[in-house]
N, C-alpha and C positions, 0 to 999 in steps of 0.2 A: 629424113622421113620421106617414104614414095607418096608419089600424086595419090594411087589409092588410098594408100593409109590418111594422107589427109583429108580424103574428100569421106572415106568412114568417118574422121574422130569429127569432121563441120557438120554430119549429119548430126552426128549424137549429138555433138555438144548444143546445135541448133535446136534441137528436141528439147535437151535439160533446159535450157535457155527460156525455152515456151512454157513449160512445165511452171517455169519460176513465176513467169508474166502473170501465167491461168492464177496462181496462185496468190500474189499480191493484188490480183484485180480481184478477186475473189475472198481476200481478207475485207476489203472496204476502205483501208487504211493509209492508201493516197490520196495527194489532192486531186481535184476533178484535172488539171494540166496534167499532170504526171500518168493520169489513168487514161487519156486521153493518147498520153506519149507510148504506153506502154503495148496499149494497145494496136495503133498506126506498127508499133515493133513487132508485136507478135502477129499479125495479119503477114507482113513480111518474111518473116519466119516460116507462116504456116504453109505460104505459099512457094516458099525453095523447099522445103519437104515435101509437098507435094511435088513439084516438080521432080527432083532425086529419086523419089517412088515408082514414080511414071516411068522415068527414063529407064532405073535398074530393071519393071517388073520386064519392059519391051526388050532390055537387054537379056533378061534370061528367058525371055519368051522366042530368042533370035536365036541363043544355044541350044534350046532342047530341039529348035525346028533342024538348027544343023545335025543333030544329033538323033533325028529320026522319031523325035516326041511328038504327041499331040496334045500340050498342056488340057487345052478346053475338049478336047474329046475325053481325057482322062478324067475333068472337073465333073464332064455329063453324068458319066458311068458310076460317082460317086454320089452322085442324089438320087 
């Protein structure tokens, strides 16, 4: 599998991963440790997604500049 490909499937899977957390902490149906655990996890989580987001949006904000785009002049023109 290439570096790319797995740095896609640890976004996603990190996503689904959170998705599960939101969702057991959100049933009510662990203990207060576990909810505690779960949550310390998903904080972590939210924050290499966040980070991946950031880095890809500056990465494609770095192609269109090579390529003669003006993302945010084009974001203007559409409001």
């Amino acid at each position: 599998m290439s570096t790319k490909r797995a740095q896609k499937g640890s976004f996603e899977s990190s996503l689904k991963r959170l998705e599960e957390i939101v969702d057991s902490l959100e049933a009510g149906k662990v203990s207060l440790d576990e909810a505690v655990e779960l949550y310390e996890e998903g904080i972590r989580l939210s924050r290499e997604c966040a980070e991946r987001l950031k880095a890809t949006e500056l990465k494609i904000r770095k192609l269109a500049k090579s390529a003669g785009e003006d993302l945010e002049h084009e974001e203007a023109d559409k409001e």
